[in-house]
C-alpha positions as CSV (number, residue, x, y, z in Angstrom):
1,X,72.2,19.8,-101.1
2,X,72.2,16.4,-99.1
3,X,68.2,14.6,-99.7
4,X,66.6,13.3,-96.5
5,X,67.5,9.7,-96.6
6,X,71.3,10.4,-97.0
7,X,71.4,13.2,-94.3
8,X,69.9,10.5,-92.1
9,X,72.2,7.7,-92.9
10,X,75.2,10.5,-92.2
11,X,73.9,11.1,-88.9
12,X,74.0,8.0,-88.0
13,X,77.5,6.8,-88.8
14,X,78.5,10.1,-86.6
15,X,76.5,8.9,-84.1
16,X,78.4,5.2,-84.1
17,X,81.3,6.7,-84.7
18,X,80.9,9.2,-81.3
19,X,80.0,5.6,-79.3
20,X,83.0,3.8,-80.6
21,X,85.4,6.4,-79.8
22,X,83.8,6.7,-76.2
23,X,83.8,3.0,-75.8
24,X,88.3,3.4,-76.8
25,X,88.1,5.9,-74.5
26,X,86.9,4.1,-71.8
27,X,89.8,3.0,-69.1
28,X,89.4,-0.4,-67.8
29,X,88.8,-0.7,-64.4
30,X,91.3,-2.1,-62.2
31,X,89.8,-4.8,-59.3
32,X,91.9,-6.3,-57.0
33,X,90.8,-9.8,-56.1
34,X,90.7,-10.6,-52.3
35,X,90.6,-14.3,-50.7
36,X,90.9,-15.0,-47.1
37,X,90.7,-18.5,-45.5
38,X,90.4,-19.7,-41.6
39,X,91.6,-23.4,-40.6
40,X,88.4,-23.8,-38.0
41,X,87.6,-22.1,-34.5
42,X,88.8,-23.9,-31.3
43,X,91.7,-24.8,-29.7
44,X,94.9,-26.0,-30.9
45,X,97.9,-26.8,-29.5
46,X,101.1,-24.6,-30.3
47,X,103.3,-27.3,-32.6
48,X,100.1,-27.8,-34.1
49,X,98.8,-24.2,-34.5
50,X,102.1,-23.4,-36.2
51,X,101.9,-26.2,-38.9
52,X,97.9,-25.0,-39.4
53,X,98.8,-21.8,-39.8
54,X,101.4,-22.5,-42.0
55,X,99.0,-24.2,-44.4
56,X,96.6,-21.8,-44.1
57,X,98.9,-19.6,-45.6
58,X,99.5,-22.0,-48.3
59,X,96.2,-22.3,-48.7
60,X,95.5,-18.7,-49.4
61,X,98.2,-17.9,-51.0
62,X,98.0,-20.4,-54.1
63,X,93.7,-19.4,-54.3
64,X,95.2,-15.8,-54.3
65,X,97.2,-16.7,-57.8
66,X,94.9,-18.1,-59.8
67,X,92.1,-14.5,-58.5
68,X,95.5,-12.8,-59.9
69,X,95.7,-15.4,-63.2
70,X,91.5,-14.1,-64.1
71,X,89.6,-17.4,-62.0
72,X,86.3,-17.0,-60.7
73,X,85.7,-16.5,-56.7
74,X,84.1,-20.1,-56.8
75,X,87.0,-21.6,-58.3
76,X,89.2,-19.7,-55.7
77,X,86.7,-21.0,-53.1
78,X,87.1,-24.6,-53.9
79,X,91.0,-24.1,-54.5
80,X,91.9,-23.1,-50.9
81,X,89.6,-25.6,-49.5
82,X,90.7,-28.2,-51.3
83,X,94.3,-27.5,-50.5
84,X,92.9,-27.7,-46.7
85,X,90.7,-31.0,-47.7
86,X,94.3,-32.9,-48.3
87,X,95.7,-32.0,-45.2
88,X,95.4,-34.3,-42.1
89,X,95.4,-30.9,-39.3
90,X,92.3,-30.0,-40.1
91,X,88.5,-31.1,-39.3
92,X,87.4,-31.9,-43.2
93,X,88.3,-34.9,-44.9
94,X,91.7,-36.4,-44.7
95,X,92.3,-36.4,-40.9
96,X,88.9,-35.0,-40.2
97,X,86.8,-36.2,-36.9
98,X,85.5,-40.0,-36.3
99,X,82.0,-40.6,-36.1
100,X,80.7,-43.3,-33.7
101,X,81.7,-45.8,-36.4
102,X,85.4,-44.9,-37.0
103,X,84.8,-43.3,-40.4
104,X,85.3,-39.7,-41.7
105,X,81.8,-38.2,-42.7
106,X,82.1,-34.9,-44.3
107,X,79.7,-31.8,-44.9
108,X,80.9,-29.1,-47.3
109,X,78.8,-26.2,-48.8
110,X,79.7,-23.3,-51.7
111,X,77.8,-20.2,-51.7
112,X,77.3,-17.3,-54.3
113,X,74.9,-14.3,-54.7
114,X,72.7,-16.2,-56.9
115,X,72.7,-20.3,-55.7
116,X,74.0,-22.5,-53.2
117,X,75.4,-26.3,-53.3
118,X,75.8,-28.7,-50.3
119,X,76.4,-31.8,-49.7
120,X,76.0,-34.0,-46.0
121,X,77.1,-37.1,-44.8
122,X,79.4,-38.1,-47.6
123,X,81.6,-40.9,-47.0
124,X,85.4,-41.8,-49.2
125,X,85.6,-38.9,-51.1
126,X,88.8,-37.0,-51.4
127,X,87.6,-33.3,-52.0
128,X,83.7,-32.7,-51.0
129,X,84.0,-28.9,-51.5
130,X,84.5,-30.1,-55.6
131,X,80.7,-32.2,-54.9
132,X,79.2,-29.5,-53.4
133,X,80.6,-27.1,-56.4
134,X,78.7,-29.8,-58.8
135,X,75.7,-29.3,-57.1
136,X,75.6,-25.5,-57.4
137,X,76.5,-25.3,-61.0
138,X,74.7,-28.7,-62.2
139,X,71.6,-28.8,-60.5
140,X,68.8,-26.9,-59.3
141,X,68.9,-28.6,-55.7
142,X,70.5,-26.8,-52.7
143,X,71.2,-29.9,-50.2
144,X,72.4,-33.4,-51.5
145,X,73.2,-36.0,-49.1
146,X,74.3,-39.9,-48.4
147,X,73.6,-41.9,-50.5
148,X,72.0,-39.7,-53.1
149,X,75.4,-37.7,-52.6
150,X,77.2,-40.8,-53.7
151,X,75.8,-42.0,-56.5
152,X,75.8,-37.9,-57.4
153,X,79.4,-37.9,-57.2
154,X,79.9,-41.0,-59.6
155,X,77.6,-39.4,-61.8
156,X,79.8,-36.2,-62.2
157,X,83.3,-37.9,-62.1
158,X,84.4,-37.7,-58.9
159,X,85.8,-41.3,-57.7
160,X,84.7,-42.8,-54.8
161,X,87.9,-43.7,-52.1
162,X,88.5,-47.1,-50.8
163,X,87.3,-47.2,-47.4
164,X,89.4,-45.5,-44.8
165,X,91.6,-43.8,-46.7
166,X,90.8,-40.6,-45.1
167,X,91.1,-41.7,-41.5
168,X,94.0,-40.1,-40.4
169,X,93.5,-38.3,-37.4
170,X,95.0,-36.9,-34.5
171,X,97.6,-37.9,-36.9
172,X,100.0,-35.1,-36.8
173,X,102.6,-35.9,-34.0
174,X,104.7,-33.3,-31.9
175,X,107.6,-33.8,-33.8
176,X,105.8,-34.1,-37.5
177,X,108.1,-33.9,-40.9
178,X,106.5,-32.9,-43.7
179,X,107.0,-33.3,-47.5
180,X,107.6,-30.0,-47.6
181,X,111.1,-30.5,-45.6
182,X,109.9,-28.7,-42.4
183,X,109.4,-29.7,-38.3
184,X,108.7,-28.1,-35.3
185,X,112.0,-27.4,-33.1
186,X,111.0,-27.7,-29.9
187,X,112.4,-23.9,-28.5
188,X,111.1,-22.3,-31.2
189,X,107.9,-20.9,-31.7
190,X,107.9,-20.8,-35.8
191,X,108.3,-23.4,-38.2
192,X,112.0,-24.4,-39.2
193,X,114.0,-25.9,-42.0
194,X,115.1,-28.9,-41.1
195,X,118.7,-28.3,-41.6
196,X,119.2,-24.9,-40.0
197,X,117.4,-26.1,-37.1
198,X,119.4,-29.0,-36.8
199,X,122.8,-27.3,-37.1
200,X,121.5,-24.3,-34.1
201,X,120.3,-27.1,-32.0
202,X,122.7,-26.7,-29.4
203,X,122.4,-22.5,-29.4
204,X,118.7,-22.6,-28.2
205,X,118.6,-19.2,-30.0
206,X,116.7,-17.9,-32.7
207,X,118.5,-17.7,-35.9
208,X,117.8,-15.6,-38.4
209,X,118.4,-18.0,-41.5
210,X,116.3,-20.5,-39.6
211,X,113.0,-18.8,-38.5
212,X,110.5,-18.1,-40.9
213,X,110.4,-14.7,-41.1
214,X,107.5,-12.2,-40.2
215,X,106.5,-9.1,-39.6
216,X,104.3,-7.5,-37.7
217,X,102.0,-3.3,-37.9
218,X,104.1,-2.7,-40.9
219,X,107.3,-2.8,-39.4
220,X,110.4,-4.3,-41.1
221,X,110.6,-7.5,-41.5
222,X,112.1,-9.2,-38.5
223,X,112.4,-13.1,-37.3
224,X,109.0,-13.5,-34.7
225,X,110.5,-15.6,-31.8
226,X,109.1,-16.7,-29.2
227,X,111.4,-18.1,-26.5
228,X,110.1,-15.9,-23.9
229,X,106.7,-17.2,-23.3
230,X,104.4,-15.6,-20.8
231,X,104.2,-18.2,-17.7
232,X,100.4,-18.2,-18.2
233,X,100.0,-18.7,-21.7
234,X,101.7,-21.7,-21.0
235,X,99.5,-22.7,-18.1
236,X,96.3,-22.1,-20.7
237,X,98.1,-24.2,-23.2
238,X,95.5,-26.7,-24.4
239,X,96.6,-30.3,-24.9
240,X,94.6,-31.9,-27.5
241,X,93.8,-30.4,-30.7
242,X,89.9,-29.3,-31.1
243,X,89.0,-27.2,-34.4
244,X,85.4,-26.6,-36.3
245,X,85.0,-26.4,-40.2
246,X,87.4,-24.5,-42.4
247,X,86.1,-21.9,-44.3
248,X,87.3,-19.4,-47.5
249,X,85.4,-16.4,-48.8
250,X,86.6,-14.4,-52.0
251,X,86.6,-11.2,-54.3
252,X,87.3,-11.9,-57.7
253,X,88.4,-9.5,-60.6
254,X,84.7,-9.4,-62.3
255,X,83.6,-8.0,-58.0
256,X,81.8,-12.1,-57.9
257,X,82.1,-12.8,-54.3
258,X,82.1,-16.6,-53.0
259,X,82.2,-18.6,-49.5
260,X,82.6,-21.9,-49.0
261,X,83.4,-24.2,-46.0
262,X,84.2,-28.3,-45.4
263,X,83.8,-30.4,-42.1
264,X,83.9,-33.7,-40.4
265,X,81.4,-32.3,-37.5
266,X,81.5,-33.9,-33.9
267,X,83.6,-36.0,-33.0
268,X,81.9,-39.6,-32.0
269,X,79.1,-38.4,-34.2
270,X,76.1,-41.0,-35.1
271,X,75.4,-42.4,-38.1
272,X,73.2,-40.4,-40.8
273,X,74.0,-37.1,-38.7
274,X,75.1,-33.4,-40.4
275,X,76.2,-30.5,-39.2
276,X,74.3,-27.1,-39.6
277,X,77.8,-25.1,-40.8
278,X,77.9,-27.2,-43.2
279,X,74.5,-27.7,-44.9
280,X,72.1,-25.3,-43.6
281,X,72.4,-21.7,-45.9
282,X,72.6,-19.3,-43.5
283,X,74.5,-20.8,-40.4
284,X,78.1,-21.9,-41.7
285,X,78.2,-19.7,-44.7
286,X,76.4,-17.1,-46.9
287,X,76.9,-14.4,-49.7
288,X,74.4,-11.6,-51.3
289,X,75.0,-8.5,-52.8
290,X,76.5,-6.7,-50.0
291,X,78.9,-9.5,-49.1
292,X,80.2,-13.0,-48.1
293,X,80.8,-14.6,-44.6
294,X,81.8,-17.9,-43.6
295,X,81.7,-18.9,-39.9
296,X,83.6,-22.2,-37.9
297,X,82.3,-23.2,-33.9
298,X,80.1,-24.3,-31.8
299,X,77.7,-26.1,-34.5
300,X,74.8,-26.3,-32.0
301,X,74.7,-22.8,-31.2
302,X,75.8,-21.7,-34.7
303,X,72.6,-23.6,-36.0
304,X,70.3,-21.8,-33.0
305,X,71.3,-18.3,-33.8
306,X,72.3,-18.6,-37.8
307,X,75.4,-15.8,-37.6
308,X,76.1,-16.0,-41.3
309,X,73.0,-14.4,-42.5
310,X,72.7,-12.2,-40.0
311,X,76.0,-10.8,-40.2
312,X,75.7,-10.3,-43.9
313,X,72.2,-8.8,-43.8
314,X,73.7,-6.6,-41.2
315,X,75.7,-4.9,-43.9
316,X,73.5,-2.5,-45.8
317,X,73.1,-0.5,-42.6
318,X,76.6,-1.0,-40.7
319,X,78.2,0.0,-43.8
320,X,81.2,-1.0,-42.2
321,X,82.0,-4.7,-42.4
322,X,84.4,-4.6,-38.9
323,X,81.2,-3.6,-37.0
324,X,78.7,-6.2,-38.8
325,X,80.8,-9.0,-37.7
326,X,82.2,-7.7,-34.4
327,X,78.6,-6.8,-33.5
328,X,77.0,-9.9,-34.6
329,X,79.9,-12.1,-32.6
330,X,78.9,-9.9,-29.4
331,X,75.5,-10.7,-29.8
332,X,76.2,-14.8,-30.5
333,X,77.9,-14.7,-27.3
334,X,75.3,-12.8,-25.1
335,X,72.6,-15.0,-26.6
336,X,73.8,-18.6,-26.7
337,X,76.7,-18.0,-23.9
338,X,79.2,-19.7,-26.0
339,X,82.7,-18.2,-27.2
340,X,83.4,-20.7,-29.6
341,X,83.5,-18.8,-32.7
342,X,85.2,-17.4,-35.6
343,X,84.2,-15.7,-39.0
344,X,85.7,-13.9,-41.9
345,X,84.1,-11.9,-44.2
346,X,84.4,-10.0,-47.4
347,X,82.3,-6.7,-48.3
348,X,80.9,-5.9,-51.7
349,X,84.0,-3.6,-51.9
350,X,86.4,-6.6,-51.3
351,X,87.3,-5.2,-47.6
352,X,88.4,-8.1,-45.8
353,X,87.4,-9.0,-41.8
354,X,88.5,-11.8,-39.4
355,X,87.4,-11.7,-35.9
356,X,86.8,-14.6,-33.4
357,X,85.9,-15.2,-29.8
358,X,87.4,-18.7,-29.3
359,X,91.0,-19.0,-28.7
360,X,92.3,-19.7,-31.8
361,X,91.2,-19.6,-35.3
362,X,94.0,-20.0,-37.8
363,X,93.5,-17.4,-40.4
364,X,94.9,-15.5,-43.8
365,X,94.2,-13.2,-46.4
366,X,95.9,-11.7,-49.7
367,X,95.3,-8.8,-50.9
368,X,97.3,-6.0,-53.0
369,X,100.4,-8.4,-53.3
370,X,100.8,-9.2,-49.5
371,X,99.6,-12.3,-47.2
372,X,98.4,-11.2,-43.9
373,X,98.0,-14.4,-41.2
374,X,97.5,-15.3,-37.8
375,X,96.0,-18.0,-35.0
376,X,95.3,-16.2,-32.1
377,X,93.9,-12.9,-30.1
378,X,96.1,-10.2,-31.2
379,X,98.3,-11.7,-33.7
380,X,99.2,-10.6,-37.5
381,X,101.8,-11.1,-39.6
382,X,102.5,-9.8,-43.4
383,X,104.8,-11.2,-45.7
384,X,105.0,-10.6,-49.9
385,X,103.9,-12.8,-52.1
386,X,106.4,-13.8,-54.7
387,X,105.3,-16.6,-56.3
388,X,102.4,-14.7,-58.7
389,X,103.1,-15.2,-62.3
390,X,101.7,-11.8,-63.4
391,X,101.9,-8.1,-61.9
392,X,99.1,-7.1,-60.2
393,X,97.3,-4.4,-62.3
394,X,97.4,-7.1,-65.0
395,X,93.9,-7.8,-66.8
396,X,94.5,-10.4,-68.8
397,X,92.3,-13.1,-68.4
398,X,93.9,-16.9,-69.2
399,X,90.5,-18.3,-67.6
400,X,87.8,-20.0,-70.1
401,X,85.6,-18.9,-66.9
402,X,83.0,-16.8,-67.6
């Protein structure tokens, strides 16, 4: 017969035994990561909207592959808007808005459940999303700005730009050539390579090899062309291009969720100026437990009526992220009278939303392998995405992140 002491030590090596097999047993769950970026609400002309959307896209899709590669929804955050930061069509760094004294000022904030980072009125440097990422993870501040935000961005390694080198805009011509080998032709509505556009020249037809190809409510994959335009589209055409911040929320594989945004603000602004989307927690951007948001406009009446909080807080009794941010954009307009807006937002489920009121808001998401995108009322294309290094259901994770 077994004494006390060793029936006790039996029963508990069946016991971890019973845990350990449990814990084998024990599938790991499968998360598809989300990201979904916007290029800024106003209005853009149409060789330019192309070209925005097409780095939108871009911007998207590359964020997308490292959420597939195991990074963090910050990391994802600061990856698409960096990719929008180098860019001169957009209104954050290189090629963002002029203040009154010629020089590109820029705003950016990065937003998580737990903590904020923003930085304001920072001068010469190339990516402030990557400050205002410093500020959230090295410090217990929220808001860092001019000066202060300078000597802050020494201090963590991120050089300081000669003087100008980010003033490039309005610098995207009607007739700009890329370094990725691609123009606007002038009949067609999508972006062309270079060669097959120049050899169809004389058709005036949309070709097949030449137009990028999209589709559109799941159909099959068809060229999108666009040479019959509606007479008054073309009449509400607008001329010069006017955009807000850009803006990225994002569902990781661990369920973290992330928004961020970058702008240059007004144009003509004064000196020592910010804007309220892209330093005040609550108007431009913000993330709890029941989800992320991140909305571009009007920044006066987007600092009045704070949508970003209240279209998150929304949430727990909406359940339906479509109707928190629909509603919310309703409400924006009947309150301030303004139409100038866009948002997109990201559930605790990683259920994606865009909607906007202004006319265009240059916009795309990736989920379950696909890259949905679009610019204006009505409009959504899918395409795969075939650059990922990894299938989806993958779990690896080749990130040190934690």
């Amino acid at each position: 017969m077994m004494c006390d002491y060793c029936s006790w030590i039996d029963q508990i090596l069946a016991r971890i035994s019973t845990e350990v097999k449990s814990e084998k047993k024990k599938p790991r769950v499968h998360v598809d990561p989300v990201i979904v970026v916007h290029g800024g609400a106003g209005k853009i002309p149409r060789k330019k909207r192309d070209r925005m959307l097409f780095e939108v896209k871009n911007a998207a899709v590359e964020a997308y592959s490292d959420l597939i590669n195991g990074r963090s929804a910050v990391h994802a955050v600061e990856r698409a808007i960096s990719y929008m930061e180098s860019k001169p069509y957009f209104n954050c760094a290189k090629g963002g808005s002029l203040d009154v004294n010629d020089e590109v000022v820029t705003d950016a904030g990065l937003v998580t459940i737990n903590d904020a980072g923003f930085v304001g009125a920072v001068r010469d440097i190339e990516h402030p999303i990557a400050l205002a990422r410093k500020v959230l993870e090295n410090t217990e501040h929220i808001l860092i700005v001019e000066n202060g935000a300078q000597k802050f961005a020494l201090d963590n390694g991120i050089p300081i730009l000669p003087p100008g080198t980010l003033n490039e805009y309005e610098s995207v011509s009607s007739h700009y050539l890329g370094e990725e080998g691609f123009e606007y032709c002038t009949d067609r509505k999508s972006l062309t390579n270079v060669k097959d556009c120049n050899e169809n020249e004389q058709t005036k037809e949309c070709d097949s090899d030449c137009v990028l190809i999209r589709s559109d409510d799941g159909e099959e994959a068809n060229p999108y062309c666009a040479l019959s335009i509606d007479s008054d589209d073309l009449l509400n055409e607008p001329t010069g291009l006017q955009v807000s911040a850009v803006g990225v929320v994002a569902y990781d594989r661990k369920r973290r969720l992330a928004s961020g945004t970058s702008t240059a603000g007004d144009l003509g602004k004064p000196i020592g100026s910010v804007s309220a989307i892209g330093t005040v927690l609550g108007c431009g951007v913000y993330a709890d437990e029941h989800g992320c948001v991140s909305v571009s406009g009007n920044d006066k009446n987007i600092y009045s009526y704070a949508p970003a909080r209240k279209i998150i807080e929304r949430l727990p009794r909406d359940a339906s992220i479509d109707y928190s941010v629909s509603a919310e954009l309703e409400n924006f307009e009947a309150e301030t009278g303004e139409s100038d807006i866009g948002a997109i937002a990201l559930n605790a489920k990683g259920e994606p939303y865009v909607s906007f009121k202004c006319m265009h808001f240059p916009w795309a998401f990736c989920r379950q392998g696909y890259v949905y995108y679009g610019a204006a009322q009505n409009e959504k294309y899918w395409e795969k995405v075939t650059i990922l290094e990894r299938p989806l259901d993958c779990m690896c994770n080749t990130s040190d992140e934690d």
